[in-house]
C-alpha positions as CSV (number, residue, x, y, z in Angstrom):
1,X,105.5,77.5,100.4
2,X,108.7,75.4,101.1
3,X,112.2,76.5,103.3
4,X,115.0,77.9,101.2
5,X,116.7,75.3,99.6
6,X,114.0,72.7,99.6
7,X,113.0,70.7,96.9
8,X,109.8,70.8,95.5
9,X,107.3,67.5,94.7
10,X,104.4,66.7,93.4
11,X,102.3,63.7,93.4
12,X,99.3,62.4,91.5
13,X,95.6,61.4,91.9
14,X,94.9,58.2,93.9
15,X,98.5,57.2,94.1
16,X,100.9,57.2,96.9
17,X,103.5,60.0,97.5
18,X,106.9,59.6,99.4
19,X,109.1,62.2,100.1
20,X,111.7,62.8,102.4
21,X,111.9,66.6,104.0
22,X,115.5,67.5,104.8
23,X,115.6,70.9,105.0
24,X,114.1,72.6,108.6
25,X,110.9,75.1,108.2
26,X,107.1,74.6,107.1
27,X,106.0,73.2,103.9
28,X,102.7,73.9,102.7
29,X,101.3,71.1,100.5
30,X,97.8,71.5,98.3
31,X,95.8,69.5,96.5
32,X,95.5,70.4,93.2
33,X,91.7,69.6,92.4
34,X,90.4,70.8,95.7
35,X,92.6,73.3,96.5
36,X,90.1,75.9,95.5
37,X,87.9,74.4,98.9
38,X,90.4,74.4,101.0
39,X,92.0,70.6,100.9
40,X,95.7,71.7,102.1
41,X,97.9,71.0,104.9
42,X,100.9,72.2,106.7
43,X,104.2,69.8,107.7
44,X,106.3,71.5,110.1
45,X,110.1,69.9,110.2
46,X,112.0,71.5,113.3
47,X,111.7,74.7,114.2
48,X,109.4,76.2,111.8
49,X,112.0,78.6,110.6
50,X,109.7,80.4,107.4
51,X,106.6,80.7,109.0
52,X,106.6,84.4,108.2
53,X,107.3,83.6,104.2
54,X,105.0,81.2,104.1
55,X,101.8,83.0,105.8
56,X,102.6,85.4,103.3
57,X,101.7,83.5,100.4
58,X,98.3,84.2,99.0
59,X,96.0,81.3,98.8
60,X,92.4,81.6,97.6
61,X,88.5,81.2,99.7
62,X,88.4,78.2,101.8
63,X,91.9,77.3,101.4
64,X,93.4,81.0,102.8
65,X,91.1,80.4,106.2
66,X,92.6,76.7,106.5
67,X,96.1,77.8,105.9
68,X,95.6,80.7,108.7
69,X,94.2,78.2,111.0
70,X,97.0,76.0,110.5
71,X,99.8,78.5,110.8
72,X,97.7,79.7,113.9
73,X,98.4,75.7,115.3
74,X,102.1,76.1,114.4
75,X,102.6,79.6,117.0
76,X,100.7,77.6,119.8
């Protein structure tokens, strides 16, 4: 759940992650042991230019419901 030409990235457990988003659109970041209960969040850089994509994406229980709430925060 990244813009079109994005790079992905990953991080690890209990350590610090810095990445810098060049590339305009939503980016849907999870976390990976607690995905599953919904632990995900949405960066928006500029105009959130694959929001369609993105809500498009199937995400499991807790973590769908988050992501819908989010994306709903975006179209406000």
């Amino acid at each position: 759940m990244i813009p079109e030409g994005a790079e992905t990235f990953k991080g690890k457990p209990s350590q610090d992650v810095t990445v810098t988003l060049d590339e305009e659109g939503v980016y849907g970041i999870r976390c990976t042991p607690h995905y599953g209960i919904g632990m995900v969040a949405l960066i928006v850089v500029g105009e959130p230019t694959n929001l369609a994509e993105a809500e498009r994406v199937k995400n499991p229980g807790k973590a769908k419901q988050n992501f819908a709430d989010l994306f709903e925060r975006v179209k406000q």
